[in-house]
Chimera marker file (.cmm) of the C-alpha trace (Angstrom):
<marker_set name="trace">
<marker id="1" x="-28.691" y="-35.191" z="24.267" r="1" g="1" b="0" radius="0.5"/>
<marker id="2" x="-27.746" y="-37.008" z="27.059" r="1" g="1" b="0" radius="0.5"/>
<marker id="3" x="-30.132" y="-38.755" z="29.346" r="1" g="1" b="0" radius="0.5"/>
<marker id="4" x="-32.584" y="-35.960" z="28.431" r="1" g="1" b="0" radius="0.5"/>
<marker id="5" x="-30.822" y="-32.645" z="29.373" r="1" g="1" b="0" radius="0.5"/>
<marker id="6" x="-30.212" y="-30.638" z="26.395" r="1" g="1" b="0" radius="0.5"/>
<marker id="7" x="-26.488" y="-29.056" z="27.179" r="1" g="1" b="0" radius="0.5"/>
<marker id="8" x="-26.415" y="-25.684" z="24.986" r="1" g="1" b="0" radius="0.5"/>
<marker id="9" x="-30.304" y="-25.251" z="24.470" r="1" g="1" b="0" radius="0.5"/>
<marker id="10" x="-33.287" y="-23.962" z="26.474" r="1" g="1" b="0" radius="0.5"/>
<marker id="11" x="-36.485" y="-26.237" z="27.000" r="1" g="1" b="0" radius="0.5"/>
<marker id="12" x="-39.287" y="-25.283" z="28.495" r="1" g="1" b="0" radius="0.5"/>
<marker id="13" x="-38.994" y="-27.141" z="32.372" r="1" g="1" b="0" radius="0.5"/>
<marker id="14" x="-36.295" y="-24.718" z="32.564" r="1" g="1" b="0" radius="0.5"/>
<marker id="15" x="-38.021" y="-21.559" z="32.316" r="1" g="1" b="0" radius="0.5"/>
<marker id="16" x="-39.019" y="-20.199" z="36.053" r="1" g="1" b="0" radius="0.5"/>
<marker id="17" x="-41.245" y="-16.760" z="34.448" r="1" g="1" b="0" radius="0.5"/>
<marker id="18" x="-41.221" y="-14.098" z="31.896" r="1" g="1" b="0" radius="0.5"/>
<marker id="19" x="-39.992" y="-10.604" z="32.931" r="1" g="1" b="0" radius="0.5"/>
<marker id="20" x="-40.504" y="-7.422" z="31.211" r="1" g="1" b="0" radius="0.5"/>
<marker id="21" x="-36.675" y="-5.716" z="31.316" r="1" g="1" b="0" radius="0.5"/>
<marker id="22" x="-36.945" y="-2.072" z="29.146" r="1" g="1" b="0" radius="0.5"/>
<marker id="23" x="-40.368" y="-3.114" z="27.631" r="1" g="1" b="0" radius="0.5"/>
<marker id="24" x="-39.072" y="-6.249" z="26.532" r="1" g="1" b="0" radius="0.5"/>
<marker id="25" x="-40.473" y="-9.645" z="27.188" r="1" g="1" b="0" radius="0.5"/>
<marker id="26" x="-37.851" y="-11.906" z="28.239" r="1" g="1" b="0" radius="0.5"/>
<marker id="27" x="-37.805" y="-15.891" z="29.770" r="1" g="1" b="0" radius="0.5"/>
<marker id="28" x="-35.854" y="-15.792" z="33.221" r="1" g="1" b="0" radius="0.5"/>
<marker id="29" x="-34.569" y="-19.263" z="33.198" r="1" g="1" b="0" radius="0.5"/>
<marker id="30" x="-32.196" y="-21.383" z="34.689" r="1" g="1" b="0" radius="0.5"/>
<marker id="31" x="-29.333" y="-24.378" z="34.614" r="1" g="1" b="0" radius="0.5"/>
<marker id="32" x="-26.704" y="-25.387" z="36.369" r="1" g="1" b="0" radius="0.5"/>
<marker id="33" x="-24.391" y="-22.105" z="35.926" r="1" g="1" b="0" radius="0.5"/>
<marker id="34" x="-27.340" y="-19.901" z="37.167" r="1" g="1" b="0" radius="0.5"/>
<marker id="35" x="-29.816" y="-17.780" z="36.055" r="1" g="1" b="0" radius="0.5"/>
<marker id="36" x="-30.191" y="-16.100" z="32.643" r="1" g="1" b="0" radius="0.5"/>
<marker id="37" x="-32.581" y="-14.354" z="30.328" r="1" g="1" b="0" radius="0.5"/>
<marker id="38" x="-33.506" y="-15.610" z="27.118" r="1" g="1" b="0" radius="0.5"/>
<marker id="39" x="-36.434" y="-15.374" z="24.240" r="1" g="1" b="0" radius="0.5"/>
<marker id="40" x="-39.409" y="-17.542" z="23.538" r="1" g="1" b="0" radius="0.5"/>
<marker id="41" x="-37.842" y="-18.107" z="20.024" r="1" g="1" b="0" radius="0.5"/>
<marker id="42" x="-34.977" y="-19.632" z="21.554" r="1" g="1" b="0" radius="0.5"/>
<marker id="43" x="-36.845" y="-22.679" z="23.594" r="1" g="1" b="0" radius="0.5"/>
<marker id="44" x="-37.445" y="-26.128" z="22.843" r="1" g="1" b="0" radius="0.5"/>
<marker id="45" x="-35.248" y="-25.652" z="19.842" r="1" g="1" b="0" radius="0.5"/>
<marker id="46" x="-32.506" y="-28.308" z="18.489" r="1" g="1" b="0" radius="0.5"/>
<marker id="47" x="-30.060" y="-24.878" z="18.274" r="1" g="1" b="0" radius="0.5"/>
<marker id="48" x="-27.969" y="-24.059" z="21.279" r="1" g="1" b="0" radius="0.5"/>
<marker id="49" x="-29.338" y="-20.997" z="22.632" r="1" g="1" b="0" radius="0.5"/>
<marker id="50" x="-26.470" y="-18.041" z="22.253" r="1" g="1" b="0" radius="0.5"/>
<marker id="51" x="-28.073" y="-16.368" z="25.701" r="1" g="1" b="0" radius="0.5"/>
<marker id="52" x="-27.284" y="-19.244" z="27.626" r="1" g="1" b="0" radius="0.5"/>
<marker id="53" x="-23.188" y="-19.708" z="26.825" r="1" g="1" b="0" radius="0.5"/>
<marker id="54" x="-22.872" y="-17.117" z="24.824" r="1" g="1" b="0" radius="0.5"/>
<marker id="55" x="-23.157" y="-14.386" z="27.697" r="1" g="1" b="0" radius="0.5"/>
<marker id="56" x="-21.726" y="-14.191" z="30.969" r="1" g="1" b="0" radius="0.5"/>
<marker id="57" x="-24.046" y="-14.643" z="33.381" r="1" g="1" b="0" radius="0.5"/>
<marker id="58" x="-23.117" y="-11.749" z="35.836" r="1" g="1" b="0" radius="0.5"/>
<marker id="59" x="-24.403" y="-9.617" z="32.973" r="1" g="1" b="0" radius="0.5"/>
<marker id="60" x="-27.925" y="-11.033" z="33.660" r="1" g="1" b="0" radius="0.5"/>
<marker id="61" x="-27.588" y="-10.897" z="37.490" r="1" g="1" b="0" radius="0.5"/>
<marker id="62" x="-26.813" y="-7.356" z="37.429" r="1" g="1" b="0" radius="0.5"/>
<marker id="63" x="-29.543" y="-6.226" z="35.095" r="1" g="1" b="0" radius="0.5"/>
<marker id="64" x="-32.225" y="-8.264" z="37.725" r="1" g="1" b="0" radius="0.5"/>
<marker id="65" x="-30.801" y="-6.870" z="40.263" r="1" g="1" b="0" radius="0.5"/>
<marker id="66" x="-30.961" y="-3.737" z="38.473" r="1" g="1" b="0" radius="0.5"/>
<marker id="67" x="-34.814" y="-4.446" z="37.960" r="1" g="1" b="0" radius="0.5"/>
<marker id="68" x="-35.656" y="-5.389" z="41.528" r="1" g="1" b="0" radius="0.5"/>
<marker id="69" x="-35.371" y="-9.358" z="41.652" r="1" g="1" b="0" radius="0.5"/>
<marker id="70" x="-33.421" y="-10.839" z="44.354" r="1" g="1" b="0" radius="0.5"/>
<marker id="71" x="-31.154" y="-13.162" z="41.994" r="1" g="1" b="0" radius="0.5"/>
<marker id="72" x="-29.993" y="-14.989" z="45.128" r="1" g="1" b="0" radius="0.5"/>
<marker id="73" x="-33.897" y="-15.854" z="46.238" r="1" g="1" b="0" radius="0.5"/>
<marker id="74" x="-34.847" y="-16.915" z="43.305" r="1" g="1" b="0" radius="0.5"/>
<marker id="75" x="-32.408" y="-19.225" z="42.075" r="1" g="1" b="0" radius="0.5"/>
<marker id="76" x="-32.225" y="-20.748" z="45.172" r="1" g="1" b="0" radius="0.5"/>
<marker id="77" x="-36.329" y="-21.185" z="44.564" r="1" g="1" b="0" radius="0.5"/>
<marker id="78" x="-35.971" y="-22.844" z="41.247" r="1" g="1" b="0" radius="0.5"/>
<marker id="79" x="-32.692" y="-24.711" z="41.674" r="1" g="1" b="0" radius="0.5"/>
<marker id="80" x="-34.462" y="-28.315" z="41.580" r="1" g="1" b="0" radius="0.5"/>
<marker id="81" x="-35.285" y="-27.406" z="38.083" r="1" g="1" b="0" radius="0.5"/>
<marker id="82" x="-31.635" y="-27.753" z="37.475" r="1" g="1" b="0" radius="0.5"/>
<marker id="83" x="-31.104" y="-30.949" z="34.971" r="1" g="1" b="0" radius="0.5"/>
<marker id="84" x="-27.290" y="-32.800" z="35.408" r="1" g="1" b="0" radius="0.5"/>
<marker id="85" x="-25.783" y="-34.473" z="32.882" r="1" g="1" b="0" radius="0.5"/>
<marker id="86" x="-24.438" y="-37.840" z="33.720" r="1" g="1" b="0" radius="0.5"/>
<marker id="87" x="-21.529" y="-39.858" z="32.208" r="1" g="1" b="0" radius="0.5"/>
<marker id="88" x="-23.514" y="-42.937" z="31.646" r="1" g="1" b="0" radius="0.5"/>
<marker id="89" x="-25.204" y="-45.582" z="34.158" r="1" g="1" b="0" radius="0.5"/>
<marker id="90" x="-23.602" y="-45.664" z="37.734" r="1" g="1" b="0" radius="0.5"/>
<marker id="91" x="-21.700" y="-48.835" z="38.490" r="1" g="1" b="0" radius="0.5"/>
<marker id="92" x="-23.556" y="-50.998" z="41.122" r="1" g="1" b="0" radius="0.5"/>
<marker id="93" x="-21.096" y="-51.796" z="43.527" r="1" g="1" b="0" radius="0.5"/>
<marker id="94" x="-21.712" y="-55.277" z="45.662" r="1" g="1" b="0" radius="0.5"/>
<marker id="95" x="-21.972" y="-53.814" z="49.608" r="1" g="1" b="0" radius="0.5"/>
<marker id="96" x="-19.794" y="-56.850" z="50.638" r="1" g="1" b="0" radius="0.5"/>
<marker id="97" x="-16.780" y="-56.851" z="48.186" r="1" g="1" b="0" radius="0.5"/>
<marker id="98" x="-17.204" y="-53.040" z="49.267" r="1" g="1" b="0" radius="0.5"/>
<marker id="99" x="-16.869" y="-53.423" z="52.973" r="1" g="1" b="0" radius="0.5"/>
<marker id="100" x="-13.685" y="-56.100" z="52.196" r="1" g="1" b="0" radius="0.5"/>
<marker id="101" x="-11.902" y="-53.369" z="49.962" r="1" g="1" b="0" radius="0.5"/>
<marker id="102" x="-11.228" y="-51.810" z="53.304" r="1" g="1" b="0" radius="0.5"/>
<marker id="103" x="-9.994" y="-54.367" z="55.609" r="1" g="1" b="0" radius="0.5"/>
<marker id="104" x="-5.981" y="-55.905" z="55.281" r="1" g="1" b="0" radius="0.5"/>
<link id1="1" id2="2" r="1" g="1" b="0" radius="0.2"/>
<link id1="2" id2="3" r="1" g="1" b="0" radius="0.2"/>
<link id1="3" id2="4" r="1" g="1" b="0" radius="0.2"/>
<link id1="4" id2="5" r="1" g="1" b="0" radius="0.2"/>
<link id1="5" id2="6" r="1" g="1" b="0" radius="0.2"/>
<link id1="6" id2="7" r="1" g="1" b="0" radius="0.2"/>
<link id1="7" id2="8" r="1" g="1" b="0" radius="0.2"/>
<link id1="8" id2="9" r="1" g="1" b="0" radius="0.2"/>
<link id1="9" id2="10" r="1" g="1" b="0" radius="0.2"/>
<link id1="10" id2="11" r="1" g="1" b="0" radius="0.2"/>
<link id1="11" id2="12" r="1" g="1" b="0" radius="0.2"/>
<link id1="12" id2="13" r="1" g="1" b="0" radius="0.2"/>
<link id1="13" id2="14" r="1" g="1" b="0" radius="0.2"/>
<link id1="14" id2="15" r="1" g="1" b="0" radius="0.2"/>
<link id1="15" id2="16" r="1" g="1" b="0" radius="0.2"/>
<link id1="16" id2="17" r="1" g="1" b="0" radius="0.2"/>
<link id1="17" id2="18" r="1" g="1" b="0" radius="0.2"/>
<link id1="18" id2="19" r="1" g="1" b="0" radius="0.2"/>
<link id1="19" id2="20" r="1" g="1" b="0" radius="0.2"/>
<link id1="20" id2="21" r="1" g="1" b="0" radius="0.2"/>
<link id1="21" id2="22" r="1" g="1" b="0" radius="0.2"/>
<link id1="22" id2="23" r="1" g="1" b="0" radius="0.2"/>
<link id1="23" id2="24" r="1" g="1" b="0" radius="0.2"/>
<link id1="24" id2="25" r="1" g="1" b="0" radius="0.2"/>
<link id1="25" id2="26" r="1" g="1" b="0" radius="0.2"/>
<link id1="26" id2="27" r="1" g="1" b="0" radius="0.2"/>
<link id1="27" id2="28" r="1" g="1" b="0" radius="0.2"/>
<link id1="28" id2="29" r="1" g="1" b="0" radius="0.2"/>
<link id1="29" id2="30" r="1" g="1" b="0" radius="0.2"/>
<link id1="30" id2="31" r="1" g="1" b="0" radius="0.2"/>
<link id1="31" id2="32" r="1" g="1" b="0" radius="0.2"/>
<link id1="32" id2="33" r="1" g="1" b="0" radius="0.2"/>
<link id1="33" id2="34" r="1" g="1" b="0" radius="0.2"/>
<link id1="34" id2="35" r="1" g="1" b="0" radius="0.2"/>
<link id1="35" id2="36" r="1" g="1" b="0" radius="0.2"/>
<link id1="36" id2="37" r="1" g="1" b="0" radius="0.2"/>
<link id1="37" id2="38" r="1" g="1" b="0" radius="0.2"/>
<link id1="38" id2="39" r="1" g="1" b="0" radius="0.2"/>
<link id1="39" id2="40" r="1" g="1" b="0" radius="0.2"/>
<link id1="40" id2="41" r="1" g="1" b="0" radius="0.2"/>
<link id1="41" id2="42" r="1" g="1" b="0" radius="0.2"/>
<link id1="42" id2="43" r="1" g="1" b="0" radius="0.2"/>
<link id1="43" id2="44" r="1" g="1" b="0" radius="0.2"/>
<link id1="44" id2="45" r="1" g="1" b="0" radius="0.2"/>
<link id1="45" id2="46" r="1" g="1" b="0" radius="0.2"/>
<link id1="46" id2="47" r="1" g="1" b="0" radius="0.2"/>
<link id1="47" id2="48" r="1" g="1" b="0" radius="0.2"/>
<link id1="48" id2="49" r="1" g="1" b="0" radius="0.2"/>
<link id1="49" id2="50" r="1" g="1" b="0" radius="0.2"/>
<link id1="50" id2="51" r="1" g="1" b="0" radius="0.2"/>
<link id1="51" id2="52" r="1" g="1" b="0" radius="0.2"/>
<link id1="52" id2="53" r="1" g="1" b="0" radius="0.2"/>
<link id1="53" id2="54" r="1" g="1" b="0" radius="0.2"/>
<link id1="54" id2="55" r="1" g="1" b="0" radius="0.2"/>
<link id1="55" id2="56" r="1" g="1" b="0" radius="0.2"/>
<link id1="56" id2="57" r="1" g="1" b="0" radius="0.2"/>
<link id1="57" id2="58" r="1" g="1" b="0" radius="0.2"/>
<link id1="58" id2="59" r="1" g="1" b="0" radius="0.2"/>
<link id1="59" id2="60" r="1" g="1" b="0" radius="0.2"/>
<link id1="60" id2="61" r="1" g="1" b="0" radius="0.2"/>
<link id1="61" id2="62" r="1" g="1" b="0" radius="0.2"/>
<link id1="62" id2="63" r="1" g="1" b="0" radius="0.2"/>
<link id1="63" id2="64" r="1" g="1" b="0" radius="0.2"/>
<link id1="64" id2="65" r="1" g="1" b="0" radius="0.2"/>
<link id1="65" id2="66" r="1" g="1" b="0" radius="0.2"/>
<link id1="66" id2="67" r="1" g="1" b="0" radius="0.2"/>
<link id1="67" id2="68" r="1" g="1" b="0" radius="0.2"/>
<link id1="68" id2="69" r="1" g="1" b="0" radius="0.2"/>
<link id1="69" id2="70" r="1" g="1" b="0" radius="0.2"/>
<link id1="70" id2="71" r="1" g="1" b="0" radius="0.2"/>
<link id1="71" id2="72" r="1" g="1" b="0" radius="0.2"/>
<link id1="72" id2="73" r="1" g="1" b="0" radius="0.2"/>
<link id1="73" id2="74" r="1" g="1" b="0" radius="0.2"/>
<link id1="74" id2="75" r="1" g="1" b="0" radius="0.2"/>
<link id1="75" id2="76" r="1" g="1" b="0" radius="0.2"/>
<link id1="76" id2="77" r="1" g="1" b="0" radius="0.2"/>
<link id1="77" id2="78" r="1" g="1" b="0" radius="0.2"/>
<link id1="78" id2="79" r="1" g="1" b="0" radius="0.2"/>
<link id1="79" id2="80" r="1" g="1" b="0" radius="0.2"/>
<link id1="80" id2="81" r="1" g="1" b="0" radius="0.2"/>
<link id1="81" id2="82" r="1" g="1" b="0" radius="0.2"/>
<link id1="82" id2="83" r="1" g="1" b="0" radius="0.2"/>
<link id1="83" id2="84" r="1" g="1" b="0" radius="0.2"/>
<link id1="84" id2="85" r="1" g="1" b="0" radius="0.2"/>
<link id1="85" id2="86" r="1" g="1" b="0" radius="0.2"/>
<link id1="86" id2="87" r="1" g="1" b="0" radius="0.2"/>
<link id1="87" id2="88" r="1" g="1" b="0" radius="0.2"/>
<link id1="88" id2="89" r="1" g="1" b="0" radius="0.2"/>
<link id1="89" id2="90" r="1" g="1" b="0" radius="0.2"/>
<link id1="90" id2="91" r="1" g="1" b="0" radius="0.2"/>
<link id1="91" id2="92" r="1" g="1" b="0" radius="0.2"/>
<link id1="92" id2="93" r="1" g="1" b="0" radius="0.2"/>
<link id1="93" id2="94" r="1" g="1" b="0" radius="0.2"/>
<link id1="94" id2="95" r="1" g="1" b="0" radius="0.2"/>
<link id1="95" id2="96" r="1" g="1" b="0" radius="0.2"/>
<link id1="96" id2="97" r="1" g="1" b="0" radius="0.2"/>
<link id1="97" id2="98" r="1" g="1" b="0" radius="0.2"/>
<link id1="98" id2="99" r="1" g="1" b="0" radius="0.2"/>
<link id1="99" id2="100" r="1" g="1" b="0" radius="0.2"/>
<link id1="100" id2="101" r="1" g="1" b="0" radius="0.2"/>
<link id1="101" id2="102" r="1" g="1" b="0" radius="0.2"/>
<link id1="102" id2="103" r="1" g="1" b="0" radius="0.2"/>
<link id1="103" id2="104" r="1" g="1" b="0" radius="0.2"/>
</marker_set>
């Protein structure tokens, strides 16, 4: 894992509510491709979680929408639960050789 966001699996901080879809209980959750539905069996587990790559997600929008939730709304709602992976530290960069970089 990489700085703490787990890339294939679901964890728990990414889970915005359980939904009953058919008279099944399901976890909406999201990440940064969007929303998508997935079991309690499947969080905070070291396995990569098949409902989050395995399935494309306009399969899960549709069945929401299907269901009444505004897909949009809420993952606009829940989108600072989103996690990013990053390639490392950032470089600092010194404001002054900056500012010379530009000037001939």
């Amino acid at each position: 894992m990489l700085d703490g966001v787990n890339r294939f699996g679901t964890t728990s901080d990414m889970i915005i509510q359980e939904v009953e879809l058919n008279g099944e209980k399901k976890l909406l959750a999201i990440d940064s491709k969007g929303l998508y539905l997935t079991e309690q069996s499947r969080v905070d587990k070291k396995h990569a979680d098949v409902n989050r790559y395995g399935v494309t997600r306009q399969v899960f929008w549709d069945l929401l929408e299907e269901n009444g939730f505004e897909t949009f709304d809420l993952f606009e709602e829940n989108k600072h639960l989103i996690k990013t992976v990053t390639a490392g530290k950032a470089k600092m960069v010194n404001p002054l050789k900056a500012s010379k970089r530009g000037m001939k």
